[in-house]
Wavefront OBJ file of the C-alpha trace (Angstrom):
o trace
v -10.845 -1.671 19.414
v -13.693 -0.446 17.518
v -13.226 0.810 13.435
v -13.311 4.777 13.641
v -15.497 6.432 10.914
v -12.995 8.536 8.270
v -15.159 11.348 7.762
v -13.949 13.467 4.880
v -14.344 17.496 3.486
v -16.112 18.147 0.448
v -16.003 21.062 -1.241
v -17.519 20.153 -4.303
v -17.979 17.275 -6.389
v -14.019 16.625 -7.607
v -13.818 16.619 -3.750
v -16.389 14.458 -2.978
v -15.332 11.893 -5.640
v -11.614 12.047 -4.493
v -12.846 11.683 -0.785
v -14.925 8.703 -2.046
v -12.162 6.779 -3.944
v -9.448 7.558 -1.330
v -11.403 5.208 1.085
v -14.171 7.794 3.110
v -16.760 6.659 5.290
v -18.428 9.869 5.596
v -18.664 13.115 4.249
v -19.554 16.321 4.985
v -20.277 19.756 3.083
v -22.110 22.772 2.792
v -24.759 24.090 0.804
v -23.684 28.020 0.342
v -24.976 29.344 3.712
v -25.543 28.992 7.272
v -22.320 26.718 7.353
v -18.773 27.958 8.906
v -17.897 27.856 4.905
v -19.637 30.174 3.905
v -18.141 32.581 2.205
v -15.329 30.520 0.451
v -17.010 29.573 -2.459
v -16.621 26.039 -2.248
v -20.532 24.432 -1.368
v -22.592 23.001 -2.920
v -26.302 23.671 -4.063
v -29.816 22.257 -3.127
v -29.660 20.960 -6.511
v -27.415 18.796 -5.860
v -28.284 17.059 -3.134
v -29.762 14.143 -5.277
v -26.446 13.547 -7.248
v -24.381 13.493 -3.662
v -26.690 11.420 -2.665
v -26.289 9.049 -5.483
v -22.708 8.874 -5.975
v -21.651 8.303 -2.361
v -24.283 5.210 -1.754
v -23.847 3.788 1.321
v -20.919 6.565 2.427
v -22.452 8.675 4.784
v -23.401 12.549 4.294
v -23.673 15.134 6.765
v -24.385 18.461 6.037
v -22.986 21.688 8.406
v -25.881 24.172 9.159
v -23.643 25.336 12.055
v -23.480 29.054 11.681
v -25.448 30.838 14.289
v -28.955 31.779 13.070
v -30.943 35.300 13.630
v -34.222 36.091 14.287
v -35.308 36.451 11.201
v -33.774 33.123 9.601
v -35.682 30.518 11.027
v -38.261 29.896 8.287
v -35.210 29.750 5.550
v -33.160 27.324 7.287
v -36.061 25.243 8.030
v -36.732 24.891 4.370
v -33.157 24.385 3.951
v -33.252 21.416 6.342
v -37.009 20.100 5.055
v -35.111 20.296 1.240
v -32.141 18.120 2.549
v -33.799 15.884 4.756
v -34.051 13.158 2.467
v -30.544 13.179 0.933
v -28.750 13.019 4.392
v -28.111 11.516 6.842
v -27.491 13.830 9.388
v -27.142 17.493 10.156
v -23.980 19.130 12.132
v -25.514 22.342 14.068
v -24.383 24.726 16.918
v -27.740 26.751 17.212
v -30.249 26.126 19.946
v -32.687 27.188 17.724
v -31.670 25.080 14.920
v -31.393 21.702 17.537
v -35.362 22.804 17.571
v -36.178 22.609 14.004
v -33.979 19.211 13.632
v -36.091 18.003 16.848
v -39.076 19.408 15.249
v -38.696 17.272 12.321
v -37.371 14.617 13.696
v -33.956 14.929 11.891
v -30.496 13.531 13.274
v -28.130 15.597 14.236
v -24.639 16.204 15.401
v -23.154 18.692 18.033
v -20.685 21.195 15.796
v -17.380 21.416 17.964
v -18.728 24.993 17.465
v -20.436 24.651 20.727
v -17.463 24.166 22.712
v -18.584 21.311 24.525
v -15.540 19.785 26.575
v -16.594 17.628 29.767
v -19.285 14.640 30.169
v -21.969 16.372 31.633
v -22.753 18.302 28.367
v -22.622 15.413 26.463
v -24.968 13.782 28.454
v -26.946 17.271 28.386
v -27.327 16.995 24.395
v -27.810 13.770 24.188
v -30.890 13.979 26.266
v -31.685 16.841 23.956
v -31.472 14.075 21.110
v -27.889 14.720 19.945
v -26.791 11.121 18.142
v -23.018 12.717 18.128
v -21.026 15.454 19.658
v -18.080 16.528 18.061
v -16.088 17.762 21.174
v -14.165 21.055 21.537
v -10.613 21.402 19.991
v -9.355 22.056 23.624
v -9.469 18.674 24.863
v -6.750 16.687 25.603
v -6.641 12.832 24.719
v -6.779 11.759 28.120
v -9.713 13.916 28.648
v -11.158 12.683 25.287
v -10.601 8.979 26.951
v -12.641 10.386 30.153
v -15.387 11.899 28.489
v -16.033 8.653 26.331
v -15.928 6.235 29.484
v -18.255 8.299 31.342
v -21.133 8.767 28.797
v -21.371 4.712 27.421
v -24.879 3.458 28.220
v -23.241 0.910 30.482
v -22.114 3.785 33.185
v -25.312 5.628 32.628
v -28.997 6.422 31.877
v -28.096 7.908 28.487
v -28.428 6.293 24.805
v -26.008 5.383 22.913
v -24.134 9.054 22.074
v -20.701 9.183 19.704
v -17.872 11.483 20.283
v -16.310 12.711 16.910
v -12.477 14.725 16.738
v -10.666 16.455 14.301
v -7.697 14.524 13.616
v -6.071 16.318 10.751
v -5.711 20.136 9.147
v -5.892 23.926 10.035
v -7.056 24.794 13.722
v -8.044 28.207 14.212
v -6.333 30.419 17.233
v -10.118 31.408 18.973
v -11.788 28.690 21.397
v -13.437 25.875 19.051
v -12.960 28.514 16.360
v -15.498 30.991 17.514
v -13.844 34.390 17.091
v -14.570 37.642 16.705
v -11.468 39.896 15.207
v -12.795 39.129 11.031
v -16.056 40.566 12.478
v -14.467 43.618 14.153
v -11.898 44.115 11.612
v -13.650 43.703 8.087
v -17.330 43.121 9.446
v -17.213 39.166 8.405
v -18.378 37.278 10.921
v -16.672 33.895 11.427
v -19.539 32.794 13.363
v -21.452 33.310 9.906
v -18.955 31.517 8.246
v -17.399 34.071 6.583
v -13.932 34.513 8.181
v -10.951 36.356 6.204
v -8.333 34.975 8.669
v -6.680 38.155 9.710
v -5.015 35.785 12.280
v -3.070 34.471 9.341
v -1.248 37.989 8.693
v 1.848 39.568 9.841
v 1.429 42.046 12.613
v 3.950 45.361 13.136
v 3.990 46.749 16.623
v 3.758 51.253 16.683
v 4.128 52.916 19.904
v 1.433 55.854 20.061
v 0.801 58.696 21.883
v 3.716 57.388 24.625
v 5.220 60.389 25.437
v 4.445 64.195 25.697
v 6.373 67.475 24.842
v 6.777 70.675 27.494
v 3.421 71.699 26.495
v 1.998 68.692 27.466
v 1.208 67.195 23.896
v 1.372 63.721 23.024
v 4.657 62.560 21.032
v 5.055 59.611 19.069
v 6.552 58.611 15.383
v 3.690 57.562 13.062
v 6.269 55.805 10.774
v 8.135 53.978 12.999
v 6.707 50.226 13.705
v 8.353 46.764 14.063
v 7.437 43.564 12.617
v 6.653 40.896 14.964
v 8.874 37.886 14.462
v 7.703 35.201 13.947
v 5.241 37.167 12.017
v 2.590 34.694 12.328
v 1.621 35.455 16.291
v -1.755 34.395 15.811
v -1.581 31.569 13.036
v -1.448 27.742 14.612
v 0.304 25.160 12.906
v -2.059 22.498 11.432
v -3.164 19.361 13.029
v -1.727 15.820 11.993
v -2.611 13.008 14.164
v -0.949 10.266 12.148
v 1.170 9.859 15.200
v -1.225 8.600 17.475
v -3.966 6.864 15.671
v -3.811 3.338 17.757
v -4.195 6.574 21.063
v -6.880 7.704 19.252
v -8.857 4.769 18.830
v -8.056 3.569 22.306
v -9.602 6.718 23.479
v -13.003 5.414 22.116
v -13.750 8.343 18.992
v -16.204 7.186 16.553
v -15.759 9.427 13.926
v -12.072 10.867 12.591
v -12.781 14.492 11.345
v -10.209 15.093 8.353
v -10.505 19.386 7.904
v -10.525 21.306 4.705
v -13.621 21.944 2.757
v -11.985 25.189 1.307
v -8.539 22.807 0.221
v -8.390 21.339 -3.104
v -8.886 17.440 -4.428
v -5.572 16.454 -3.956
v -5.451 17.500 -0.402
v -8.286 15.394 0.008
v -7.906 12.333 -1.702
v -3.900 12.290 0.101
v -5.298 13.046 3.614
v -8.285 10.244 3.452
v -5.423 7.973 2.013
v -3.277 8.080 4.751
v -5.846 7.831 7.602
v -7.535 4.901 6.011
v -3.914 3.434 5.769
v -3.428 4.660 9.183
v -6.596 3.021 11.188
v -6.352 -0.252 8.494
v -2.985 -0.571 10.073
v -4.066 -0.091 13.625
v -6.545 -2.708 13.297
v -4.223 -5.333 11.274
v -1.469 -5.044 14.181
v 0.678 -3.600 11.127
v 1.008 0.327 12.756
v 4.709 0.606 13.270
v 6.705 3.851 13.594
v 8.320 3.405 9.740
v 4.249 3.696 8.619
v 4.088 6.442 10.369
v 7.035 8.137 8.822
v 5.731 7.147 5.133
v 2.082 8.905 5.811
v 3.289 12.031 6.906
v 5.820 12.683 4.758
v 2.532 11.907 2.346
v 0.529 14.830 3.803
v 3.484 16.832 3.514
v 3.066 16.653 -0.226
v -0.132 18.312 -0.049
v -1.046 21.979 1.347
v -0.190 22.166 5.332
v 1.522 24.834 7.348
v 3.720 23.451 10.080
v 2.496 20.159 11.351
v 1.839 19.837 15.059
v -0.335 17.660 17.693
v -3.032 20.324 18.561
v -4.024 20.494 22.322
v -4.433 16.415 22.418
v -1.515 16.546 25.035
v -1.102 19.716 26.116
v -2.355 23.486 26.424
v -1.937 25.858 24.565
v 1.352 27.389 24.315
v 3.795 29.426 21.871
v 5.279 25.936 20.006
v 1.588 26.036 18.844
v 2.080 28.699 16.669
v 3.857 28.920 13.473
v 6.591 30.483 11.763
v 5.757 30.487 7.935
v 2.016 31.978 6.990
v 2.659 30.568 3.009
v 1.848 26.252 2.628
v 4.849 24.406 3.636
v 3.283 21.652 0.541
v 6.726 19.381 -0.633
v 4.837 19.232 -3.727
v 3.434 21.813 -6.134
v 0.741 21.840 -9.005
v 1.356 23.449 -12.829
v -2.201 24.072 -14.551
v -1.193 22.463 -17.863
v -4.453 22.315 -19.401
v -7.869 20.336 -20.192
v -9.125 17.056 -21.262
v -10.577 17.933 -25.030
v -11.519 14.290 -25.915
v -10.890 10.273 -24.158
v -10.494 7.076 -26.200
v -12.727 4.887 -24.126
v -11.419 1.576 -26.145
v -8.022 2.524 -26.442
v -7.394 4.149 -22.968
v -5.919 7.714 -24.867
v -6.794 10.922 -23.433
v -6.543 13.898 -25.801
v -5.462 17.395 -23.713
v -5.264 21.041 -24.897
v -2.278 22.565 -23.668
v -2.998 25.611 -22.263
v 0.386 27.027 -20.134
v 2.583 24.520 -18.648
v 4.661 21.995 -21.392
v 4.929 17.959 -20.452
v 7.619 15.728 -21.119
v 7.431 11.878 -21.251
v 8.345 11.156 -17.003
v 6.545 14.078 -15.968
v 4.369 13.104 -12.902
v 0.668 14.669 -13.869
v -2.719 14.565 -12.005
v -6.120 15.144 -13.973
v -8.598 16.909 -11.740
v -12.514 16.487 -12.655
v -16.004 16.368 -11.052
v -16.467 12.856 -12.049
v -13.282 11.484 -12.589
v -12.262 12.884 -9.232
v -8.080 12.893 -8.804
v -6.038 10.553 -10.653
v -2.349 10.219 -10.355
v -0.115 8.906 -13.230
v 3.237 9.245 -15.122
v 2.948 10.225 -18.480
v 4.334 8.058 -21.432
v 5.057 8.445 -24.953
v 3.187 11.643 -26.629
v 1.547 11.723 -29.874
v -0.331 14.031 -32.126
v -1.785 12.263 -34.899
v 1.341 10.117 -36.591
v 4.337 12.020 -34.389
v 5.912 11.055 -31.421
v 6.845 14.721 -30.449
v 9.231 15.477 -27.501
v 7.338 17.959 -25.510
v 4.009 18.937 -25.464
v 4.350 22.644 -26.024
v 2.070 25.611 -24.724
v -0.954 26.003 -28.022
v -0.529 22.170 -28.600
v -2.310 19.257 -28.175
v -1.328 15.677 -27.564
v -2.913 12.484 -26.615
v -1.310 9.775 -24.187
v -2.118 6.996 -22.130
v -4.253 7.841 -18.995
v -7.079 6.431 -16.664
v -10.693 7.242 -17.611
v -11.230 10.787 -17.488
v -13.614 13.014 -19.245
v -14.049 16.146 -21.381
v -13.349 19.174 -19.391
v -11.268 17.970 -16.680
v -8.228 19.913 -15.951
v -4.458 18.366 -15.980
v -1.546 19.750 -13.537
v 1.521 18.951 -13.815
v 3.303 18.016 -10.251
v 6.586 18.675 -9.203
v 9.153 18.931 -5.964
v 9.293 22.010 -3.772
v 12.354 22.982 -2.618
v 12.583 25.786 -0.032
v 15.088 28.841 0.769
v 16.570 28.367 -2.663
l 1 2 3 4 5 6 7 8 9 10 11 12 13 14 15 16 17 18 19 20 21 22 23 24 25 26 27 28 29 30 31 32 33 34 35 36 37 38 39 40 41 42 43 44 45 46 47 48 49 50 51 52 53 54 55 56 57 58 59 60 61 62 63 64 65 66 67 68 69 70 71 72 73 74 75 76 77 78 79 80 81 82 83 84 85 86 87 88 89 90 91 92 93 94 95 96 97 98 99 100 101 102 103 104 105 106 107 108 109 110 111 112 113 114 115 116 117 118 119 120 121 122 123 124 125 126 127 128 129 130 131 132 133 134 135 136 137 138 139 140 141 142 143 144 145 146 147 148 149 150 151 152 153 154 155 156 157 158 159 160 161 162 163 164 165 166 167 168 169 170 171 172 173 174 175 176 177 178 179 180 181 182 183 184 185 186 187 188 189 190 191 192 193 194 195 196 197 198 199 200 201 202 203 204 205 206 207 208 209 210 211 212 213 214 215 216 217 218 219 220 221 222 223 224 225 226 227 228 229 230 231 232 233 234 235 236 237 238 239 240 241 242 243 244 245 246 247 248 249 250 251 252 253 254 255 256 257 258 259 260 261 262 263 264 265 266 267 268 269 270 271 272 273 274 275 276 277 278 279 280 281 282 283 284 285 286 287 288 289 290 291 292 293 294 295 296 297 298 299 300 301 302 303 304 305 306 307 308 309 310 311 312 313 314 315 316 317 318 319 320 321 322 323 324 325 326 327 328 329 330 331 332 333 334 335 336 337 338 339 340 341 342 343 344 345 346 347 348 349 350 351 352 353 354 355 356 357 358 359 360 361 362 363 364 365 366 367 368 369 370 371 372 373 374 375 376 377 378 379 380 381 382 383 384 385 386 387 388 389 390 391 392 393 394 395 396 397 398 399 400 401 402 403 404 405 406 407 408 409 410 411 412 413 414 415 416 417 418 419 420 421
């Protein structure tokens, strides 16, 4: 059983550097446009590309230029892709005509499971287009996951070597392989573009109108009467967690893991890449036992998730699929304290402004930063200058022990969640 790639979101760089000390193998971001990402803010620039580049070494980067392209849009995304071209290592696209620019310059690239593709003979189709990896359509079932991968190995046909990537964790989106229409009808934001606003996500009220008519033959109806769909969330599917299944999903021959979530913070991150490295370690080490599984998803729970559910890997689709809350069911929840103002490199003391939440000796905190990435720790004794004091009040600052973090990074504080209280 082969080592699965864990390929990781980034968002930006406290993502990246959280994705890269949780245990990645491979990332993959955005760079503003042209990616299903688009519009949430959360991509990085052409500037960066060197500094990615650098940091993540031998960690793979792939970078999503999967948003359909018009007419007029060629020449920009081929400078896009001649500008990145050294810095990664592959692209992820969707658009015939950007497979033609990446086979014009000779770039790898991956199948987005934007295309949809779902059986062998399109794999085998895009591979003899030059396709090094297809990430296969959400739709697929693990046994047909298992199918597809037996009958595209070199050794059952004329085809090189091709991978077959999955999403194994996060949100799944109610439209086939995510290509929907209703943000572009409704608010005239395409999600094909990338720029979704999830109207799937709301709550939905049902009006009658225009039902009945009076003795003169005019319509009738009550313009204020309407009933809220229950569950609300009709159109919202739970999130994916595959920690159940890992050893299935290895068996099933997927090279890559695809973790979700380049719009969800660091700490998402950092937990989710945890617990799949853990997870696929385990596999491997003949360690993967049903109390492991229990620890790693109560993990993920921590972190932001709606309801947690298998996705189509053995099954349609079907109304246990959906689910009931639309807020993050997240057992865990972050309190912007405040920011790093100054770190003792020889003494190990960071010194933090705080700006609203107050910290007590015990308090579980996290410090956020681009470099510094996420780092977890309990907080000890408080000081400011010769006193000890109690609590770290709202104004104040204090220094404590901590991990090497810089200027500017932000601290949360982290607590339990409780629900229906």
């Amino acid at each position: 059983m082969k080592r699965p790639e864990i390929l990781a979101p980034a968002g930006d760089f406290t993502c990246l550097q959280a994705a890269l000390d949780a245990g990645a193998d491979a990332v993959y971001f955005g760079l503003g446009t042209f990616n299903m990402r688009a519009r949430s803010g959360v991509n990085f620039r052409l500037e960066d590309l060197p500094e990615i580049a650098r940091r993540c070494g031998n960690v793979k980067r792939y970078l999503a230029l999967n948003a359909i392209m018009f007419e007029n849009e060629a020449d920009e995304v081929e400078r896009t892709l001649l500008a990145a071209k050294p810095y990664v290592n592959a692209f992820i696209v969707s658009d015939w005509g950007v497979i033609g620019l990446c086979r014009k310059h000779g770039v790898e690239f991956h199948i987005s499971t934007q295309m949809s593709t779902s059986n062998s003979a399109a794999v085998r189709f895009l591979a003899e287009q030059g396709a090094s990896r297809v990430v296969l359509a959400r739709e697929c079932t693990l046994a047909e996951v298992k199918q597809i991968h037996s009958a595209v190995q070199p050794s059952t046909s004329n085809l090189q070597p091709i991978e077959l990537e999955c999403f194994v964790h996060g949100a799944q989106c109610v439209a086939e392989s995510g290509r929907c229409f209703m943000s572009h009808d409704v608010y005239g934001k395409s999600a094909c573009r990338g720029e979704c606003k999830q109207p799937c996500r709301r709550r939905f009220l049902v009006k009658a109108v225009d039902l009945y008519e009076d003795d003169e033959g005019k319509p009738v109806h009550e313009s204020d009467t309407a009933f809220l769909v229950e569950p609300h969330t009709v159109l919202s599917a739970k999130d994916l967690c595959s920690l159940g299944f890992v050893d299935k999903l290895m068996d099933a021959g997927i090279a890559s893991f695809k973790i979700e979530g380049r719009a969800r913070n660091a700490n998402y991150v950092k937990t989710t890449v945890e617990c799949y490295r853990r997870a696929v370690d385990a596999v491997l080490a003949g360690e993967y036992t049903p109390a492991l599984v229990a620890e790693l998803t109560e993990k993920v729970k921590t972190v932001f998730h709606r309801e947690l559910a298998e996705g189509l890997y053995f099954g349609r689709p079907g109304a246990h699929q959906f689910t009931d809350s639309e807020d993050s069911l997240a057992t865990t929840v972050k309190r912007h304290v405040g920011i790093v103002i100054d770190y003792f490199l020889k003494a190990g003391i960071a010194q933090v402004k705080i700006q609203d939440h107050p910290i007590r000796p015990g308090d579980a905190l996290q410090i956020h930063g681009p470099t510094t990435g996420v780092l977890e720790l309990t907080l000890g004794c408080l000081r400011r200058d010769e006193e000890t004091p109690e609590v770290g009040e709202k104004g104040t600052w204090v220094t404590f022990k901590a991990p090497r973090c810089r200027v500017g990074d932000k601290v949360f504080f982290v607590e339990e969640r409780t629900f229906g209280s």
